[in-house]
N, C-alpha and C positions, 0 to 999 in steps of 0.2 A: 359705590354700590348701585346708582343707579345705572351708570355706564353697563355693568355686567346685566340687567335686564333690557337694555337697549335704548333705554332713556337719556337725555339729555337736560339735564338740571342744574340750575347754579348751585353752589355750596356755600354755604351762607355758615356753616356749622364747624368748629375743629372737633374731631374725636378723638380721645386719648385708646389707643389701641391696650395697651396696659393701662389697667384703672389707678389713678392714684390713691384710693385708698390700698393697694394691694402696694405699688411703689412709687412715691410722693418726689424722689427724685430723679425721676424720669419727666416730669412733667413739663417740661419747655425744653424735650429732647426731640428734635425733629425727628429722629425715627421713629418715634412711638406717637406720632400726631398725623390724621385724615382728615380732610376738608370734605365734605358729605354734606346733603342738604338737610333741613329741620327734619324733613317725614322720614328718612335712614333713621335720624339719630335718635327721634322717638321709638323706632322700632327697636335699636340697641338696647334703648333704657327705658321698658315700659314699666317701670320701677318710679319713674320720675315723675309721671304723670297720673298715676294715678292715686286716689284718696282712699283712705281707709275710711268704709261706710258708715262705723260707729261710731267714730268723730267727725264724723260733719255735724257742725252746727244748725239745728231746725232752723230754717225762716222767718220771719215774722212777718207779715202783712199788718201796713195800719191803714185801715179806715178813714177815711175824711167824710164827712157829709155833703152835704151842698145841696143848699137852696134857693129856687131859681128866684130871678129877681120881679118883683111883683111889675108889673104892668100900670104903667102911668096914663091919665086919660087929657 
């Protein structure tokens, strides 16, 4: 993918060209597998990445105090 924009990128990534939930036994079928870098493959499956806003978890912050240490004479 990045080759067709003119980029030159390692591919760090395999992509299943048929998804295996669609067919599970193609899955370690060389012709259905691309070697693509991470940022391709996120773009493939922006599905993968991101959170549903209603279930994230609030934060919490905790507090600590601290008090400095008194001065010795």
């Amino acid at each position: 993918m990045c080759l067709k924009k003119g980029l030159l990128t390692p591919a760090n990534t395999v992509h299943h060209i048929e998804h295996l939930t669609d067919n599970p036994s193609r899955a370690l079928d060389e012709s259905n597998l691309i070697s693509i870098c991470a940022t391709c493959h996120n773009q493939l499956h922006p599905e993968k990445g991101q959170r549903n806003p209603k279930k994230q978890r609030k934060r919490k912050a905790r507090v600590i105090r601290s008090v400095a240490n008194e001065e010795r004479a």
